[in-house]
N, C-alpha and C positions, 0 to 999 in steps of 0.2 A: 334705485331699481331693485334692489336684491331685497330691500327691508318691502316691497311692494310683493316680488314672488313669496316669501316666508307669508306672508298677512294670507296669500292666495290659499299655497298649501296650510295652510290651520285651515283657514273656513274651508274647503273643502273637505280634510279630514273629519272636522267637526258633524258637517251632511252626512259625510258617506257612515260615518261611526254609526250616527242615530238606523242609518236603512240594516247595517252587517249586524249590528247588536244581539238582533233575533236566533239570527244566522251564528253567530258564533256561543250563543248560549245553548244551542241545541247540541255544537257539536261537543261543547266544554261536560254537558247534561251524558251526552253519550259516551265520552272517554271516561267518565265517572262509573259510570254503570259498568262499562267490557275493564276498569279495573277492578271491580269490587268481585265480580264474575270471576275472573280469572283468582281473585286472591281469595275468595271464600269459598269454592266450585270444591266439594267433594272428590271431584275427579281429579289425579293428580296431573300437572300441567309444569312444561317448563317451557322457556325461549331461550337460542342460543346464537352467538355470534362465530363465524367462521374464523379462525385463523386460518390467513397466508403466507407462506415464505415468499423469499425474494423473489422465485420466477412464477408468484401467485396459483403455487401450488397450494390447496390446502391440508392444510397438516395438525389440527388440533378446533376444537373450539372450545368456548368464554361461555362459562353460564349469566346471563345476565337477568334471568329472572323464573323466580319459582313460587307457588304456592304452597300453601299448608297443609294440603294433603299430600305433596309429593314431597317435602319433608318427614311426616309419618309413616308414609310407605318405603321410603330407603333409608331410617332412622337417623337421617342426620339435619342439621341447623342451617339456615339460609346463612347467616352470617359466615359459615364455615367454606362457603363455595362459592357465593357472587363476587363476578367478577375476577375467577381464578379460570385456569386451564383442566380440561376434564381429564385427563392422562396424570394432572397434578394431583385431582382429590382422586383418585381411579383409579391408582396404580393395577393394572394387574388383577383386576376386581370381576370378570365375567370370567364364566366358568368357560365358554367355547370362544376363545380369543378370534379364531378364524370366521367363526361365523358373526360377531360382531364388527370383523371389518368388511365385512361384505352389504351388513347394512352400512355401515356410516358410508361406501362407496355411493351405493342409491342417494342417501340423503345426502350427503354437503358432495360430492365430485359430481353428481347424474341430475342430480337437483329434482327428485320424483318423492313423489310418498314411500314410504317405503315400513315395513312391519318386521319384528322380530319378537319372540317367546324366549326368554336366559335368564340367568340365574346368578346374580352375585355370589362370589366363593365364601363370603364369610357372612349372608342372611340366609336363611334358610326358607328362600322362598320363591317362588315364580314371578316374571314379569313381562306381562305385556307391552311395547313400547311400538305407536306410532308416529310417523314421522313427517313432516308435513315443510316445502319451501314456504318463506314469508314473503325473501326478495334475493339477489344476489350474495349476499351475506349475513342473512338469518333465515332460521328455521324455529320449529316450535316442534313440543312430542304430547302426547297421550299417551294416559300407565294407563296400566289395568294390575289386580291383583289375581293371577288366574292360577296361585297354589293348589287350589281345591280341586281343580277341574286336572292337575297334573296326578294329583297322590289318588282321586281318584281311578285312574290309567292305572297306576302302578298299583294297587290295590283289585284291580282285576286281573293285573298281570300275576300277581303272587296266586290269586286264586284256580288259575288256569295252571301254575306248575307245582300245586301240592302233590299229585300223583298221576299215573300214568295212566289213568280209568278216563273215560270221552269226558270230558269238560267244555261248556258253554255258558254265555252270559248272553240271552234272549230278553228282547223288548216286550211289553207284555199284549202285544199282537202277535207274539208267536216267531219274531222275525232276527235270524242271530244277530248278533253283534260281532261276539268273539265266541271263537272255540278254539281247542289246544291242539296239539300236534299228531293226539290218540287218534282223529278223527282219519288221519289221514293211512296210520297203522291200521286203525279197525275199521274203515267204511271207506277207503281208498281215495278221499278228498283232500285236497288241499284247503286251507282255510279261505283263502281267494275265492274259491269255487261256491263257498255257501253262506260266506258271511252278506251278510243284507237281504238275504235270500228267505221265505216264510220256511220253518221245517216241516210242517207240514206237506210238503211237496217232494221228500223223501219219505212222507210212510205210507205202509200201504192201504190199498184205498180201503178193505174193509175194516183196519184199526183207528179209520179218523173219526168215525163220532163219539167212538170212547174217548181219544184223544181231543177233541173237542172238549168234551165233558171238565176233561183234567185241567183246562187250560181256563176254565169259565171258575172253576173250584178255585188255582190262583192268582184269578183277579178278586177275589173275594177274600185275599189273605191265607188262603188254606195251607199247609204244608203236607205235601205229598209224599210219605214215608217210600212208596213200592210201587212204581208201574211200569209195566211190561208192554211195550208196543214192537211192529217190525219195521225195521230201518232199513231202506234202498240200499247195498253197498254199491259205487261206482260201477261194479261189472255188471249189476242189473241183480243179482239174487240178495234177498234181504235178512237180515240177523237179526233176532232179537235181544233187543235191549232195554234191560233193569234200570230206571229213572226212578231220582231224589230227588227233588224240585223245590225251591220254594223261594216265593218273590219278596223283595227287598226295594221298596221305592217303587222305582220306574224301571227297576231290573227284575230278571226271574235267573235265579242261579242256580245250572244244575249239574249233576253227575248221573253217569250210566255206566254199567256192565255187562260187557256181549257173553249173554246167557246161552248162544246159540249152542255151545258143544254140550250144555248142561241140557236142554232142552231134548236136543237128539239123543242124550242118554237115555233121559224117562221114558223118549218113546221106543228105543232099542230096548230097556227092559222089560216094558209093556209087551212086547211081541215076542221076546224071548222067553216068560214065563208062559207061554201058553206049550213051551217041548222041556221043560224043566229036566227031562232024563237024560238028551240031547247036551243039553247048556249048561248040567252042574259046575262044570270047572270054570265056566266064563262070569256063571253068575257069583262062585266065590270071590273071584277077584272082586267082583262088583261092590261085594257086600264088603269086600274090603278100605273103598272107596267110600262106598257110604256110612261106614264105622266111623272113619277117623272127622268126616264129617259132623258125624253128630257129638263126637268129645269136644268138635274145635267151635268157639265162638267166631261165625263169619262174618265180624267186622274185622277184628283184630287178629285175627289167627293163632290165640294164646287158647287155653284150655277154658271150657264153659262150666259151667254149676254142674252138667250132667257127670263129667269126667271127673271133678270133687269126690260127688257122691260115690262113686265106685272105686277113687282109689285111697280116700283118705284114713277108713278104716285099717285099709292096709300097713299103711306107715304108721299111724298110731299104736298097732297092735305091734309091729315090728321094732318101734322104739323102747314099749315098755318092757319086752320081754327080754330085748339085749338089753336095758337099763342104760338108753344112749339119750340125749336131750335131744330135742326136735321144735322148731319156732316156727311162728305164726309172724307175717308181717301185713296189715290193710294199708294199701294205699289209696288217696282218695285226693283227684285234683280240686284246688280250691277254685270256688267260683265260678265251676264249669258252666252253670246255667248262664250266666254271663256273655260266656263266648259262644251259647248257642241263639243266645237275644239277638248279639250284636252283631255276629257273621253270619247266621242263618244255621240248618242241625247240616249241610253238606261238610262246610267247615271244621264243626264242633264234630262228626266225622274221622273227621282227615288228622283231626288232635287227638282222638283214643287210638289209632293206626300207629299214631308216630309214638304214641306213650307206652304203647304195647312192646313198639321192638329199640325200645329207650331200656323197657325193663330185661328183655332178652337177652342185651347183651350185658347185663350186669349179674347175672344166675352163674350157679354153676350147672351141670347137666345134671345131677341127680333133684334138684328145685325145681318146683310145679308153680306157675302162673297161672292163674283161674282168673277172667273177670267174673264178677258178679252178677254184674248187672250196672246200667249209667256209668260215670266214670268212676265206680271202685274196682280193685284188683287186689287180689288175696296171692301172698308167696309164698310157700311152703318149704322150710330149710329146713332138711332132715341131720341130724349130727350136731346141730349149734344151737349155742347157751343163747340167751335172751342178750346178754350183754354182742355177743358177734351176728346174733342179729340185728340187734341197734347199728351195732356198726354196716352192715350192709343198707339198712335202712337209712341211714346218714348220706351212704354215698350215690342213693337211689335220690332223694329229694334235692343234694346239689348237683345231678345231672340233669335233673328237669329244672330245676329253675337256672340253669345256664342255659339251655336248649332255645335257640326262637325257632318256633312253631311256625310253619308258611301262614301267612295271614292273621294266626291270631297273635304272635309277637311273643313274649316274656306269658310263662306262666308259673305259679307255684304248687307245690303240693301236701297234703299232712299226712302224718304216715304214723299209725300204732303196732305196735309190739308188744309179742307175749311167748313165755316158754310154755308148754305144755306140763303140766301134773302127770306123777304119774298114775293112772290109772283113770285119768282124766275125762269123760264126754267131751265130744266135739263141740255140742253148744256150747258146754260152760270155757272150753278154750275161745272159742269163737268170742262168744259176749265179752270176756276180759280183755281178749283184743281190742274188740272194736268200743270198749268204755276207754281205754289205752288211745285210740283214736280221739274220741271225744274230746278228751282230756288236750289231747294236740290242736284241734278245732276251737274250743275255747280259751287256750292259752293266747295263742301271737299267730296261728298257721305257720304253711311254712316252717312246719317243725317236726320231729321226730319224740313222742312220748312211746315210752315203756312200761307194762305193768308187772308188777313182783308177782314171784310165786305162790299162791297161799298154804298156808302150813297145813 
């Protein structure tokens, strides 16, 4: 009887084998493919087993299977991790502890999809992770590498608190993104209030076709040195405001100056010169105002070429007659043009402002700072030899290349010196300098050259 059933179960087996064959080659064909999938997928991919304790709490999970990409993306080796506990290869490895057990609650305790954005403490990189049930005791995740998408955030946040001037980062339909906190000192808004919002919807109506204009100019790349439109402030009366513009990608990065009290001056003195016997002494102060205006360079607020010309004769003549030395020192950031490619000139900016009172605090009060012109700057040390000018000069280039710059990061500088002759010309002190320079430019940068006196 039994050797009769066994003869039955073959031949039957035998039938049914030849009909499932098909049936099971497709599904052998299929698990073939979702492995190759999963082990060659660019996208990084893991699966994991739930650890339970005794009262089927769970409390940990088993990596039991990863790809090639999600071994490249968190720099480590499969062999190093399957089939181990994730607290075991993970000590202590995410940077917001609390927010990564709030996801692992969604995915292995809640059993839902669940998403998080973190950051291992010791890669230096972002990570997307999501999270997905399989069955009662596995789950699977999706990485994503979203670094780029993080530093650039932080990259507009540095750009928005290099100074206290209205800062924005606009879509290039016009529409903010972000703006800084000026916005809410000078034009009474909060950032809430405007961001997503067109700005054109703050000016006034007869400065929008100009403003139109400007705005078609940087879609076509243009960089906008100077323009002047008027801005709604929340109470309803508008300011004008001094805009530097210029687009970068799918951004437009700008800066402004509320020109308004500068504005109402020209037209106060417009109307006051017409009683000029009336207004003499209002108008002296004025012209006092607009003196020191025109000695001062209005990026930087150090002394311009005009204020050189008018006082340098004077020192020179005042040196030679007491028979006192007097140095010459050019400074000149390296590779400025660089950081005005890469950040855009709002930026490269906000680097000659901070280079400017880098060098103020290192003068004494009788030494003149002149810029030039671009990023050079001329220092004027009345009383010191060429050698104590080197030395100031030394400690002028290691406080800029210690210095990080908001947005543009680490920069260097090269710096020349020279003592004045006596009986000297200014060009030919000038030119000695600045070949003194040169001489620093083609050496290594980043350095301080000196030129001798000549006999």
């Amino acid at each position: 009887m039994n050797e009769m059933i066994i003869l039955l179960i073959v031949s039957l087996s035998e039938k049914y084998f030849e009909i499932l064959k098909p049936i099971w080659e497709v599904f052998s064909l299929q698990a073939e493919v979702y492995e190759q999938f999963f082990i060659n997928s660019s996208t990084p991919y893991s699966c994991h087993k739930i650890l339970f304790d005794g009262n089927g709490i769970p409390f940990d999970f088993e990596f039991i299977a990863i790809n090639k990409a999600y071994e490249e993306l968190m720099d480590i080796k499969g062999e190093n991790i399957l089939h181990k506990r994730f607290y075991e290869v993970f000590p202590n490895s995410w940077e917001d502890n609390e927010k990564w057990e709030r996801f692992l609650d969604d995915t292995i305790r809640n059993q839902k999809p669940s998403q998080i954005d973190i950051r291992r403490a010791n890669v230096p990189k972002w990570v997307r992770i999501i999270s997905f049930p399989l069955n009662n005791d596995l789950y699977g995740c999706i990485y994503f590498d979203v670094t780029k998408e993080y530093l650039q955030d932080n990259e507009i946040e540095g750009f928005l608190k290099v100074n206290i001037d209205l800062l924005s980062v606009m879509d290039i339909h016009g529409y903010y993104i972000r703006v800084n906190q000026a916005y809410e000192r000078i034009l009474g808004y909060k950032a809430e209030e405007i961001e997503g919002k067109s700005f054109k919807l703050l000016v006034h109506e007869e400065d929008i076709p100009k403003t139109n204009q400007i705005l078609e100019q940087l879609k076509d790349q243009k960089f906008i040195s100077s323009f002047v439109n008027r801005t709604r402030h929340k109470d309803g009366t508008y300011r004008y405001l001094e805009w530097r513009s210029e687009i970068n990608g799918k951004y437009i990065y700008s800066s402004a100056r509320d020109i308004t009290e500068h504005r109402k001056l020209e037209r106060e003195l417009c109307e006051k010169n017409k009683n000029l016997a009336r207004l003499t002494e209002e108008l002296k102060e004025k012209n006092k105002i607009l003196k020191n205006l025109a000695i001062t360079d209005d990026l930087t607020g150090v002394y311009n070429r005009h204020f050189l010309n008018e006082k340098i004769k004077i020192k020179m003549d005042q040196a030679d007659i007491e028979n006192r030395p007097i140095s010459m020192v050019i400074v000149d950031l390296d590779y400025f043009k660089k950081v005005n490619d890469t950040y855009g000139h709002p930026v490269g900016d906000e680097v000659l402002k901070s280079t400017g009172n880098l060098l103020k605090q290192l003068i004494r009060y009788s030494d003149m700072i002149i810029r030039l012109g671009g990023e050079e700057f001329v220092i004027i040390l009345p009383n010191t030899t060429v050698d104590g000018a080197y030395n100031i000069a030394e400690r002028i280039r290691q406080k800029i290349e210690q210095y990080n710059y908001p947005v543009a990061g680490r920069l260097t500088a090269s710096l020349g010196v020279a003592q004045k002759k006596h009986s000297e010309s200014f060009e030919s002190w000038y030119e000695r300098t600045d070949s003194a320079l040169y001489q620093a430019k083609e050496s290594k940068r980043n350095c301080v050259a000196k030129a001798t006196i000549p006999s």
